[in-house]
NUVOVEX-103342 format. One record per atom (N, C-alpha, C, O): residue in one letter; atom name; x, y, z. Coordinates in Angstrom, 3 decimals. Layout:
residues N
+------+------+----------+----------+----------+
: type : atom :       xx :       yy :       zz :
+------+------+----------+----------+----------+
:    A :   CA :        X :        Y :        Z :
...
+------+------+----------+----------+----------+
This chain:
residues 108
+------+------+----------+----------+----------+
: type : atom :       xx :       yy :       zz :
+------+------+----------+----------+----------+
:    X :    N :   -8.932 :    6.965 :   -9.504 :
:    X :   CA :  -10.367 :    7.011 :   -9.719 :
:    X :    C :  -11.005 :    7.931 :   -8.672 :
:    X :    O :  -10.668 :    8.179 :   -7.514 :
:    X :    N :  -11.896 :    8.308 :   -9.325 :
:    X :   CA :  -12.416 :    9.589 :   -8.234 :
:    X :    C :  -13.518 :    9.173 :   -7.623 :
:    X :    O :  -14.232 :    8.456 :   -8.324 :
:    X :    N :  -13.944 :    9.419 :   -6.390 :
:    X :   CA :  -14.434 :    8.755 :   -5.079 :
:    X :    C :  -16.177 :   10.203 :   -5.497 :
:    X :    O :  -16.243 :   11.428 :   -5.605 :
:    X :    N :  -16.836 :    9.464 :   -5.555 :
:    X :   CA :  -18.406 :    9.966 :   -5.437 :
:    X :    C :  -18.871 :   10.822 :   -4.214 :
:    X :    O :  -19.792 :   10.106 :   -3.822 :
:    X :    N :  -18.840 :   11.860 :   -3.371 :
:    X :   CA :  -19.407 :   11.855 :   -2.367 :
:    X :    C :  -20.916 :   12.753 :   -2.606 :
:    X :    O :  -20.981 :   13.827 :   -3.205 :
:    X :    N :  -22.153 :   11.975 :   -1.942 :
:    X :   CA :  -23.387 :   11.985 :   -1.588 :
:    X :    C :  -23.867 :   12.540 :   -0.118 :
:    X :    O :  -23.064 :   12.476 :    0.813 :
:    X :    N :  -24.956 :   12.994 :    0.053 :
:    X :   CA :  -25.442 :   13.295 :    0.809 :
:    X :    C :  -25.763 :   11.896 :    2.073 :
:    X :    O :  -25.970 :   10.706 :    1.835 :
:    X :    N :  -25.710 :   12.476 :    3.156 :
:    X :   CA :  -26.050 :   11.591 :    4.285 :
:    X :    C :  -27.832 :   10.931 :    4.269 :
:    X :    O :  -28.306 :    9.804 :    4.413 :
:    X :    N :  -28.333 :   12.096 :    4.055 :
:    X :   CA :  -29.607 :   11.627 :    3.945 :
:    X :    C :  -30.500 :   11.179 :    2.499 :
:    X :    O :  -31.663 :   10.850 :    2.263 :
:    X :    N :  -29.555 :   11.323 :    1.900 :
:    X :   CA :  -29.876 :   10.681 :    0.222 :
:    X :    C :  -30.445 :   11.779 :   -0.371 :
:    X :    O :  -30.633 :   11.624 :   -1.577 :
:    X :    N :  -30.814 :   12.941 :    0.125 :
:    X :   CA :  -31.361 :   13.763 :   -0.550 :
:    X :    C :  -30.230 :   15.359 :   -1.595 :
:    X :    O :  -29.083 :   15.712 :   -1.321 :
:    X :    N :  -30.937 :   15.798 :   -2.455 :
:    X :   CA :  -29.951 :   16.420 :   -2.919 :
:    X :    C :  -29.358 :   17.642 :   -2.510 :
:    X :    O :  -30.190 :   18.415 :   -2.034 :
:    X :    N :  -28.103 :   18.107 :   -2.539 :
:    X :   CA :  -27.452 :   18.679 :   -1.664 :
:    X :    C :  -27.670 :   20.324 :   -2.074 :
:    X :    O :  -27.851 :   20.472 :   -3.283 :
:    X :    N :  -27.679 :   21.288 :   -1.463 :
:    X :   CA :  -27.746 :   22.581 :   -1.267 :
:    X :    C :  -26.756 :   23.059 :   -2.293 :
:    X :    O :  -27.051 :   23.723 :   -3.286 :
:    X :    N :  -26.085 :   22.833 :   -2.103 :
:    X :   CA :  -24.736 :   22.956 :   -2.555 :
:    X :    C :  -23.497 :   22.121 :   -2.210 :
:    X :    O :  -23.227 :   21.432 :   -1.226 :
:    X :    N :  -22.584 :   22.508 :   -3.758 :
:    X :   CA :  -21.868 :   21.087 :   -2.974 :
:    X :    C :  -20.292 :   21.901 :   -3.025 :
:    X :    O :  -19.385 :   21.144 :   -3.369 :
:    X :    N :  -20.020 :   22.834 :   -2.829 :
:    X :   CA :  -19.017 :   23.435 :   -2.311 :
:    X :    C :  -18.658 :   24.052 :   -1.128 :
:    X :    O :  -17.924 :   25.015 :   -0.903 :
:    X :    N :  -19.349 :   23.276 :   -0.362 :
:    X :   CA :  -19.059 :   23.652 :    1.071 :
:    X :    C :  -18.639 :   22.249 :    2.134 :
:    X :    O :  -18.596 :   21.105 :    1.680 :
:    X :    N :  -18.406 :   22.513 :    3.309 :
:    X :   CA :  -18.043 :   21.359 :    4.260 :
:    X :    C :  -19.221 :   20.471 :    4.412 :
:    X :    O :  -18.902 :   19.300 :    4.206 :
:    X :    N :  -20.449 :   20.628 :    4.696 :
:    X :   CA :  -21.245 :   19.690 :    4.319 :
:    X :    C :  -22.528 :   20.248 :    3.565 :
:    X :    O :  -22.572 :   21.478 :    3.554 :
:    X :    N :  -23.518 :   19.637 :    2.971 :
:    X :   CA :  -24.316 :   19.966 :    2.023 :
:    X :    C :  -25.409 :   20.997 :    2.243 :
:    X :    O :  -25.856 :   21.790 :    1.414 :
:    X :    N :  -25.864 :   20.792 :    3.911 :
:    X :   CA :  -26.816 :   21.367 :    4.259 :
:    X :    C :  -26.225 :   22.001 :    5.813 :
:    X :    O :  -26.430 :   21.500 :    6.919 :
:    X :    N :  -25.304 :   23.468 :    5.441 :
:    X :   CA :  -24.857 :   23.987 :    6.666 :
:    X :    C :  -25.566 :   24.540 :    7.893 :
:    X :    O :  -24.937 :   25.037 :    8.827 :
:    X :    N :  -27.011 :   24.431 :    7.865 :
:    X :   CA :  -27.468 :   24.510 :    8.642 :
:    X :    C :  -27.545 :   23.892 :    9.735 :
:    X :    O :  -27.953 :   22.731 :    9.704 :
:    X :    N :  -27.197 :   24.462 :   10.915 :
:    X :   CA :  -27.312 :   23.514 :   12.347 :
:    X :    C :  -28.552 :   23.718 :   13.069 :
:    X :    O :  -29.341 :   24.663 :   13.074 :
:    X :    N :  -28.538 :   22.736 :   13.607 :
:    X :   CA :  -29.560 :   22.112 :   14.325 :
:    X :    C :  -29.634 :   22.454 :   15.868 :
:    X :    O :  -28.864 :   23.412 :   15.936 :
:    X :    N :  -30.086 :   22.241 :   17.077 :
:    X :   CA :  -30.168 :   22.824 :   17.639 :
:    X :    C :  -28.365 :   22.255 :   18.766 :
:    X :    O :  -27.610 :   23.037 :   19.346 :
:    X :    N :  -28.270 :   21.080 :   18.705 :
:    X :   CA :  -27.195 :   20.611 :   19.018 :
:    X :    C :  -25.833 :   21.039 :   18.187 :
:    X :    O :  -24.829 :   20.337 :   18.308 :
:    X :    N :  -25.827 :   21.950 :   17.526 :
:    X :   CA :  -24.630 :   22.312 :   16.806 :
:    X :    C :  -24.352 :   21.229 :   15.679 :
:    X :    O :  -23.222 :   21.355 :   15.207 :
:    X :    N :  -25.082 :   20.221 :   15.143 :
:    X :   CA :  -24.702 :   19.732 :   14.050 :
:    X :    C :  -25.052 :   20.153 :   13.023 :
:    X :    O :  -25.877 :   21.066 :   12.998 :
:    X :    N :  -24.526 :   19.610 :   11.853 :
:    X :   CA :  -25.545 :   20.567 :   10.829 :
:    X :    C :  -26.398 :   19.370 :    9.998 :
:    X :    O :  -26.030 :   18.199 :    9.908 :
:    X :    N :  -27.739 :   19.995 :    9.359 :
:    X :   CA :  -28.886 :   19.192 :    9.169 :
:    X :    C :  -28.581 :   18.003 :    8.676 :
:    X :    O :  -29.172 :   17.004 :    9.086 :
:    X :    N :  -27.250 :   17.902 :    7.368 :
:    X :   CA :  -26.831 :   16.930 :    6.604 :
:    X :    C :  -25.288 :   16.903 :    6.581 :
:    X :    O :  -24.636 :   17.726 :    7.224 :
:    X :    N :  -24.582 :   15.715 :    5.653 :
:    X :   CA :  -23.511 :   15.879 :    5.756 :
:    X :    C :  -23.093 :   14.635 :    4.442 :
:    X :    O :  -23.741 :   13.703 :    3.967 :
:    X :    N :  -21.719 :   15.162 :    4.178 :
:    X :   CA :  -21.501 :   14.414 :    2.734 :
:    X :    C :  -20.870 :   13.254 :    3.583 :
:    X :    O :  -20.424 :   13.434 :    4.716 :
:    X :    N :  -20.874 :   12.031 :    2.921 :
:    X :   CA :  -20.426 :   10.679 :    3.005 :
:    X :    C :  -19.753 :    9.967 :    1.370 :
:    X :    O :  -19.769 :   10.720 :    0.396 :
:    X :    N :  -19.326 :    8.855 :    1.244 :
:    X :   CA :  -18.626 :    8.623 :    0.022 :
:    X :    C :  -19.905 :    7.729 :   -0.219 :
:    X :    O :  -20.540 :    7.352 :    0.767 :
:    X :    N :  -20.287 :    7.392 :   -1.423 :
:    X :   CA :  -21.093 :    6.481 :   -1.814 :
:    X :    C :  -21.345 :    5.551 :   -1.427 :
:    X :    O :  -20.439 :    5.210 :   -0.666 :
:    X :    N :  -22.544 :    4.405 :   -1.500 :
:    X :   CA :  -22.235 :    3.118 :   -1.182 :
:    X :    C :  -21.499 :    2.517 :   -1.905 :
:    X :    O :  -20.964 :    1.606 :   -1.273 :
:    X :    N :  -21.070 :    2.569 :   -3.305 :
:    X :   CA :  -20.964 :    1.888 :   -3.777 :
:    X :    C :  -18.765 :    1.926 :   -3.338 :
:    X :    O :  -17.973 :    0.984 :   -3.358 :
:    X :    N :  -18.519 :    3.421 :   -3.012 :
:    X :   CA :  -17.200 :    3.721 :   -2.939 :
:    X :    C :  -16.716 :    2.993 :   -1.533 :
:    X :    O :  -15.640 :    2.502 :   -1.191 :
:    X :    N :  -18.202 :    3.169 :   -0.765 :
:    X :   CA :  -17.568 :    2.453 :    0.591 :
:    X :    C :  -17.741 :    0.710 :    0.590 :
:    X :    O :  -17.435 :   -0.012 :    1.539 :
:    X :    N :  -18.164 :    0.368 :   -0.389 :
:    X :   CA :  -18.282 :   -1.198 :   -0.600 :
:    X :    C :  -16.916 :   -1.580 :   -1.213 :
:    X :    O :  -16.697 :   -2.791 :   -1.235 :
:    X :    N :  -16.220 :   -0.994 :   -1.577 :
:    X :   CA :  -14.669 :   -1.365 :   -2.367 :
:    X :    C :  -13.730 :   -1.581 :   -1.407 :
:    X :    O :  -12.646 :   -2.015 :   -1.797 :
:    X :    N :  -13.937 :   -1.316 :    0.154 :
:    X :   CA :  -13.189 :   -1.760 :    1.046 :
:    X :    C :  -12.701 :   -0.564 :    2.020 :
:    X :    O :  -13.124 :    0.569 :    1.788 :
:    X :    N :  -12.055 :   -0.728 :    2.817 :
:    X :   CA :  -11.267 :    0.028 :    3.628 :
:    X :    C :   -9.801 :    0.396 :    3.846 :
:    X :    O :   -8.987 :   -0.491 :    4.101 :
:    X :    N :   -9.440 :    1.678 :    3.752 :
:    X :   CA :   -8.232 :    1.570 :    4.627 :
:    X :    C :   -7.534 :    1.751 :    5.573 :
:    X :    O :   -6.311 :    1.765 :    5.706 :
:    X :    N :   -8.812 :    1.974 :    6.623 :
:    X :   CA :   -8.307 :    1.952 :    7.914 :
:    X :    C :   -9.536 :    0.918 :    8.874 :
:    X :    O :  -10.701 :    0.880 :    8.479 :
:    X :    N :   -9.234 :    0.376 :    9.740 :
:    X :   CA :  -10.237 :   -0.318 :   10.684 :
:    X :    C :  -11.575 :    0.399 :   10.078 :
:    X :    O :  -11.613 :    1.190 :    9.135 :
:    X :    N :  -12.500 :   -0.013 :   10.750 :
:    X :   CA :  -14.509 :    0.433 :   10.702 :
:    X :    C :  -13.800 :    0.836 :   12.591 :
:    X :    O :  -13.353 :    0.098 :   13.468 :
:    X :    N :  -13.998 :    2.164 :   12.521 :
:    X :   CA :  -14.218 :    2.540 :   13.719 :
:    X :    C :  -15.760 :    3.632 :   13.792 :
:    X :    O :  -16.248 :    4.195 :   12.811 :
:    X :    N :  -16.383 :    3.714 :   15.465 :
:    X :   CA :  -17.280 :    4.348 :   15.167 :
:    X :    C :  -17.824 :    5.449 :   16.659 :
:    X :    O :  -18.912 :    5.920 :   16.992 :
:    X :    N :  -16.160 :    5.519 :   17.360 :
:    X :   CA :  -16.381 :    6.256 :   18.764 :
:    X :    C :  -15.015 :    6.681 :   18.646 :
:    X :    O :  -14.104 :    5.940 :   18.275 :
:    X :    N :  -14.875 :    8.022 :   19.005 :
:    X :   CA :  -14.046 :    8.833 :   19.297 :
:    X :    C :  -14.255 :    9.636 :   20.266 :
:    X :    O :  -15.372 :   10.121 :   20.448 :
:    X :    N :  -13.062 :    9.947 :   21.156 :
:    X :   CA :  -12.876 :   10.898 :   22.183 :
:    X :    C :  -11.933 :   11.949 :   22.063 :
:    X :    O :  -10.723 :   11.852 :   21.857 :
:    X :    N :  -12.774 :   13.183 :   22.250 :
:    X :   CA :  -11.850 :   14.642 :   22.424 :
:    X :    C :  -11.192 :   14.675 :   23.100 :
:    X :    O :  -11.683 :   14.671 :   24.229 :
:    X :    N :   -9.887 :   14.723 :   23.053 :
:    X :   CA :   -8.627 :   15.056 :   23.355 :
:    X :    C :   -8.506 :   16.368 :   24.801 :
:    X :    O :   -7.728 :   16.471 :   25.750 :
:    X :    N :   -9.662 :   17.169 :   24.346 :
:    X :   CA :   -9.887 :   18.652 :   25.134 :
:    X :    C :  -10.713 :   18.297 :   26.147 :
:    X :    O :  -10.240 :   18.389 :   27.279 :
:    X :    N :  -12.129 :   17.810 :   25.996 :
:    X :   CA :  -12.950 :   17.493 :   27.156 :
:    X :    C :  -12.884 :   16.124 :   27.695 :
:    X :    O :  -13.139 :   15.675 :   28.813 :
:    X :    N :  -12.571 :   15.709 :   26.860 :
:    X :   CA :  -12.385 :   14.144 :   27.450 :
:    X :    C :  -13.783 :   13.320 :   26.929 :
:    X :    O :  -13.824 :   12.130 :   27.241 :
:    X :    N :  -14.401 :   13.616 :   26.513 :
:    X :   CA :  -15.606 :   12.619 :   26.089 :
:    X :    C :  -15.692 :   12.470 :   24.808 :
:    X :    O :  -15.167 :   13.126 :   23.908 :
:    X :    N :  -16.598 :   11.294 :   24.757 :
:    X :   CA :  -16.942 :   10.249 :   23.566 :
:    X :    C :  -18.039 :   10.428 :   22.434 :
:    X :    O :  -19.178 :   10.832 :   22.665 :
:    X :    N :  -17.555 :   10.077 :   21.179 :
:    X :   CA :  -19.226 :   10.893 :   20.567 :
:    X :    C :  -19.111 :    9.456 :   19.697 :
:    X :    O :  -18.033 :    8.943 :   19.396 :
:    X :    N :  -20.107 :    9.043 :   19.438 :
:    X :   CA :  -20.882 :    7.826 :   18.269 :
:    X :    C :  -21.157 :    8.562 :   16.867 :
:    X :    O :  -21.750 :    9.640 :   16.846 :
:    X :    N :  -20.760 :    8.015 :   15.849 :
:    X :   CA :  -21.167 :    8.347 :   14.294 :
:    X :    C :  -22.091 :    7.319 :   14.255 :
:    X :    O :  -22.455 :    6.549 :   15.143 :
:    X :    N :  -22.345 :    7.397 :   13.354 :
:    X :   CA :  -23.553 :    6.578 :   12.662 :
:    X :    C :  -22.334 :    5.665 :   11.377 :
:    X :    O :  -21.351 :    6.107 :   10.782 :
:    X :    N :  -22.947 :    4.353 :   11.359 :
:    X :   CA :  -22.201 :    3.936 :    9.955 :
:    X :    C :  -22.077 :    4.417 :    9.040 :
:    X :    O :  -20.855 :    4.346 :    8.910 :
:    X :    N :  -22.480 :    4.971 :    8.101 :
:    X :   CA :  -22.163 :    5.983 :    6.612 :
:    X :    C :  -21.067 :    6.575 :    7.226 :
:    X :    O :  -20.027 :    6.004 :    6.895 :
:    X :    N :  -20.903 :    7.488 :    7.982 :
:    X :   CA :  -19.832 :    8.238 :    7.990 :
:    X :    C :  -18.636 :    7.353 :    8.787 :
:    X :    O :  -17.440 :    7.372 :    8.496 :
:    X :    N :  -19.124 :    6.748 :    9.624 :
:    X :   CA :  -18.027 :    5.937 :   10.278 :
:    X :    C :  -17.412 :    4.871 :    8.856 :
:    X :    O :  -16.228 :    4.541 :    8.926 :
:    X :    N :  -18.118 :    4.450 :    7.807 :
:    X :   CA :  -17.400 :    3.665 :    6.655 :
:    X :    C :  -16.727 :    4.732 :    6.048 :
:    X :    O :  -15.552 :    4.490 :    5.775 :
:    X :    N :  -17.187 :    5.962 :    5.732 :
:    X :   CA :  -16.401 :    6.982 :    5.089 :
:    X :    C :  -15.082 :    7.323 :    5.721 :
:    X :    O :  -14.074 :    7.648 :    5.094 :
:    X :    N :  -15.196 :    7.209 :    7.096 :
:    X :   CA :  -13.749 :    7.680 :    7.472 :
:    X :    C :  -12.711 :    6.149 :    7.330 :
:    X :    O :  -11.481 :    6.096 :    7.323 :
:    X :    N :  -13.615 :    5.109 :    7.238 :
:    X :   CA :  -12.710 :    3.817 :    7.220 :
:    X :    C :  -12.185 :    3.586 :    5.823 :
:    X :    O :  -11.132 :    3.003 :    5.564 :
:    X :    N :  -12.866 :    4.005 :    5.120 :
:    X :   CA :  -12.658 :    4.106 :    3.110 :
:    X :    C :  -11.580 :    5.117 :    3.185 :
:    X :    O :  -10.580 :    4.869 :    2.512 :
:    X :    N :  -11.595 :    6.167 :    3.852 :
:    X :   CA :  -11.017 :    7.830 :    2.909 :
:    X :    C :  -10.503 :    8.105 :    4.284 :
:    X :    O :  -11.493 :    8.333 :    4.979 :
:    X :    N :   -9.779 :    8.161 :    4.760 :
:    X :   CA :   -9.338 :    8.535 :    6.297 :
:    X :    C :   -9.048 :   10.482 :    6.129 :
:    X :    O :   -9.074 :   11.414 :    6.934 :
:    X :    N :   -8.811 :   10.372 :    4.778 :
:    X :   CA :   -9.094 :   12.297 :    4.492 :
:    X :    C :   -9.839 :   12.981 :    3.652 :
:    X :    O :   -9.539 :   13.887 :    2.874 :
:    X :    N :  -11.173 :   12.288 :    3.960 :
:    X :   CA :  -11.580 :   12.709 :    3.594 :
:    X :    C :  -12.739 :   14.015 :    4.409 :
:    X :    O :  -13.492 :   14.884 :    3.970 :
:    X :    N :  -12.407 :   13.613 :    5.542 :
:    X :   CA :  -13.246 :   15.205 :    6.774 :
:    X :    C :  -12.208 :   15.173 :    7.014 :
:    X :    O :  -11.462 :   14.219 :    7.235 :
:    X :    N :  -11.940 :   16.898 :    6.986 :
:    X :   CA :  -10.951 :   17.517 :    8.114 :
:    X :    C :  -11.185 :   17.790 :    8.997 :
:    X :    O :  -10.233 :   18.015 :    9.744 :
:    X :    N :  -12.801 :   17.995 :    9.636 :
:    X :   CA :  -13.350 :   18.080 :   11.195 :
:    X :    C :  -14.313 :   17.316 :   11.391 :
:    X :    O :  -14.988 :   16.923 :   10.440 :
:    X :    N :  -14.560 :   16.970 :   12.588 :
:    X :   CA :  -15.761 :   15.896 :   12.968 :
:    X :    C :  -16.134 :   16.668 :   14.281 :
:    X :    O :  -15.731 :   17.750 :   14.708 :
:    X :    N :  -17.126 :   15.673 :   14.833 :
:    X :   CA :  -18.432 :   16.397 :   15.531 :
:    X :    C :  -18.101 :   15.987 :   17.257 :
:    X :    O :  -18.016 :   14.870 :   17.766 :
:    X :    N :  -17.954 :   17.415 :   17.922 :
:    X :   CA :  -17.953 :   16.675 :   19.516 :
:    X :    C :  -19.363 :   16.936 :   19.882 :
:    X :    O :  -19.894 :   18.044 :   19.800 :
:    X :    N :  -20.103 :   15.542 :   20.408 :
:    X :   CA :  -20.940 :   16.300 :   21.000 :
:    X :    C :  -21.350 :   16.609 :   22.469 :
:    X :    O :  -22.469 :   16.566 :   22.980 :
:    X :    N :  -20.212 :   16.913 :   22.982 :
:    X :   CA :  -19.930 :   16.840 :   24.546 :
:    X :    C :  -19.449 :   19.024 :   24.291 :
:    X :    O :  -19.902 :   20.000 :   24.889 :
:    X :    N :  -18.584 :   18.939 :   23.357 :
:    X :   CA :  -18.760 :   20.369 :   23.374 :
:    X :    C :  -19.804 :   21.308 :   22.384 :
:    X :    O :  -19.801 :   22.539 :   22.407 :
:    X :    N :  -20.597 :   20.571 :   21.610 :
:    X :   CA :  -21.410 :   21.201 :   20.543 :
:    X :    C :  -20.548 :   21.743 :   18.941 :
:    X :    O :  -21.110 :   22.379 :   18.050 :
:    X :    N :  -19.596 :   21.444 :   18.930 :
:    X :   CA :  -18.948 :   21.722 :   17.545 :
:    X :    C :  -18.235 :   21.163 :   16.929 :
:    X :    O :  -17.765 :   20.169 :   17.483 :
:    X :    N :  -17.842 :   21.404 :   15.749 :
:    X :   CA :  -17.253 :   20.816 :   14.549 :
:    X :    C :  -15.850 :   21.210 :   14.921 :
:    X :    O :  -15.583 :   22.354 :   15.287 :
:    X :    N :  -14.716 :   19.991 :   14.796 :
:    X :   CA :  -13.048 :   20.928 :   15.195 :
:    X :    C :  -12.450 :   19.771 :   14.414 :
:    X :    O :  -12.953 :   18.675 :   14.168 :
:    X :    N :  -10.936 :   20.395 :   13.986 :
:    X :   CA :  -10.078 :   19.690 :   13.429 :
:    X :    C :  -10.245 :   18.245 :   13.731 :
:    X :    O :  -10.589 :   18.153 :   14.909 :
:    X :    N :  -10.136 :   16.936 :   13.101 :
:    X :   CA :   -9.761 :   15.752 :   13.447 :
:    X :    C :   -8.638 :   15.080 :   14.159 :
:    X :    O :   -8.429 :   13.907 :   14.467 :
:    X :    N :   -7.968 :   16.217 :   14.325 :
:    X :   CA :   -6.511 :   15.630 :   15.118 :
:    X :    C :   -7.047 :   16.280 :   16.262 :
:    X :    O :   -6.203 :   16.799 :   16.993 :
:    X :    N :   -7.653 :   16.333 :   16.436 :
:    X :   CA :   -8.304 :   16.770 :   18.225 :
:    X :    C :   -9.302 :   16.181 :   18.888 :
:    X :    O :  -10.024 :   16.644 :   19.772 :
:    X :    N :   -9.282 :   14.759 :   18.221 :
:    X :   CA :   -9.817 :   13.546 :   18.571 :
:    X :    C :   -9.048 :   12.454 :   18.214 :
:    X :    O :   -8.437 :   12.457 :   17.146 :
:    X :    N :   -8.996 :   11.331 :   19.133 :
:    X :   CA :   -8.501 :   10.243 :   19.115 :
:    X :    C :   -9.670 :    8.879 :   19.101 :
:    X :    O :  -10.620 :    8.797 :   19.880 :
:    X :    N :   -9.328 :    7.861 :   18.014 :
:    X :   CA :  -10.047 :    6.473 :   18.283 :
:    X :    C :  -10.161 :    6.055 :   19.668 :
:    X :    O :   -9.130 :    6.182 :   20.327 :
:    X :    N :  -11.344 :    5.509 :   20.355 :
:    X :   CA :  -11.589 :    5.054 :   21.760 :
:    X :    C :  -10.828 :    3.641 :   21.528 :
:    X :    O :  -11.088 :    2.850 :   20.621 :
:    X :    N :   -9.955 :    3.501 :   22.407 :
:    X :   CA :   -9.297 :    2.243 :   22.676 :
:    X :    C :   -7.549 :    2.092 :   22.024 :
:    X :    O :   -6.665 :    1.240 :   22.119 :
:    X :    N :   -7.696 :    3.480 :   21.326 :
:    X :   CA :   -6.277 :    3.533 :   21.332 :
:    X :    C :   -6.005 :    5.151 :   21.280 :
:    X :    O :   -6.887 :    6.007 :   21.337 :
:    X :    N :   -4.709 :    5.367 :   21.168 :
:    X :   CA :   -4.217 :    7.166 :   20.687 :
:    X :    C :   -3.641 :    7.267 :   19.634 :
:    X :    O :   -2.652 :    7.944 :   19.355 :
:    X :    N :   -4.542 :    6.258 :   18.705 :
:    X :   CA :   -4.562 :    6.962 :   17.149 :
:    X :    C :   -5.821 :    8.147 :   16.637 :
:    X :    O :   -7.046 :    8.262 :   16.656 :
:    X :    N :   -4.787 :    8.786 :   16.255 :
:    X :   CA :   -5.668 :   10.372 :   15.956 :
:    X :    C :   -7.124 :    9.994 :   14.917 :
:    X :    O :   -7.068 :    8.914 :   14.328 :
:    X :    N :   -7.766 :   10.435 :   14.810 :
:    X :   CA :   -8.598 :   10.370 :   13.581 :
:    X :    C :   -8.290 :   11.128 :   12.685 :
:    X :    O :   -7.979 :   12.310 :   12.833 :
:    X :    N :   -8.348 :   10.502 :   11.627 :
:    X :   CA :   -7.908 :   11.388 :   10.382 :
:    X :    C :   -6.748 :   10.536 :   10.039 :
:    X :    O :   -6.498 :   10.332 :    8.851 :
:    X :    N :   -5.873 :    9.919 :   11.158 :
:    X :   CA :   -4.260 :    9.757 :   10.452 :
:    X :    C :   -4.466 :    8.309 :    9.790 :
:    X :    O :   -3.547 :    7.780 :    9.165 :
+------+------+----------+----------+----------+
């Protein structure tokens, strides 16, 4: 069954063939919006823990998601191939962050 993904901010997306909907960044290097799996896809459960802090591997610091995306990575563990440092300002592979409290990669 195929998994819905929606906009972060509920609104409709720019386009939806790109890494996230609205590639525009912001002044912190994020970009304005970002796709998440539905509520309704992330209400069917998980298959990995609800995690919602990760640390870069490279600088050593910690960045916070917000729930939507922190359930999306707990629903779809591949479903981002990069996530957000914001200790260095950019978007990088997911295996170049690890879950806080252990050295499981994100993504795996």
């Amino acid at each position: 069954m195929a998994r819905k993904k929606v906009t972060l901010s509920g609104e409709e997306p720019k386009t939806t063939d790109t890494p996230a909907p609205d590639m525009e960044t912001k002044a912190d290097g994020q970009h304005k919006d970002y796709w998440v799996l539905s509520d309704e896809d992330r209400s069917n459960g998980f298959v990995r823990p609800y995690r919602d802090v990760y640390t870069h591997k490279t600088c050593g610091f910690t960045t916070h998601m917000g729930m939507k995306l922190a359930e999306t990575f707990a629903a779809d563990n591949t479903f981002y191939t990069h996530t957000f440092c914001c200790t260095c300002g950019q978007h990088l592979p997911v295996n170049e962050f690890v879950w806080i409290g252990t050295n499981e990669e994100v993504g795996s």
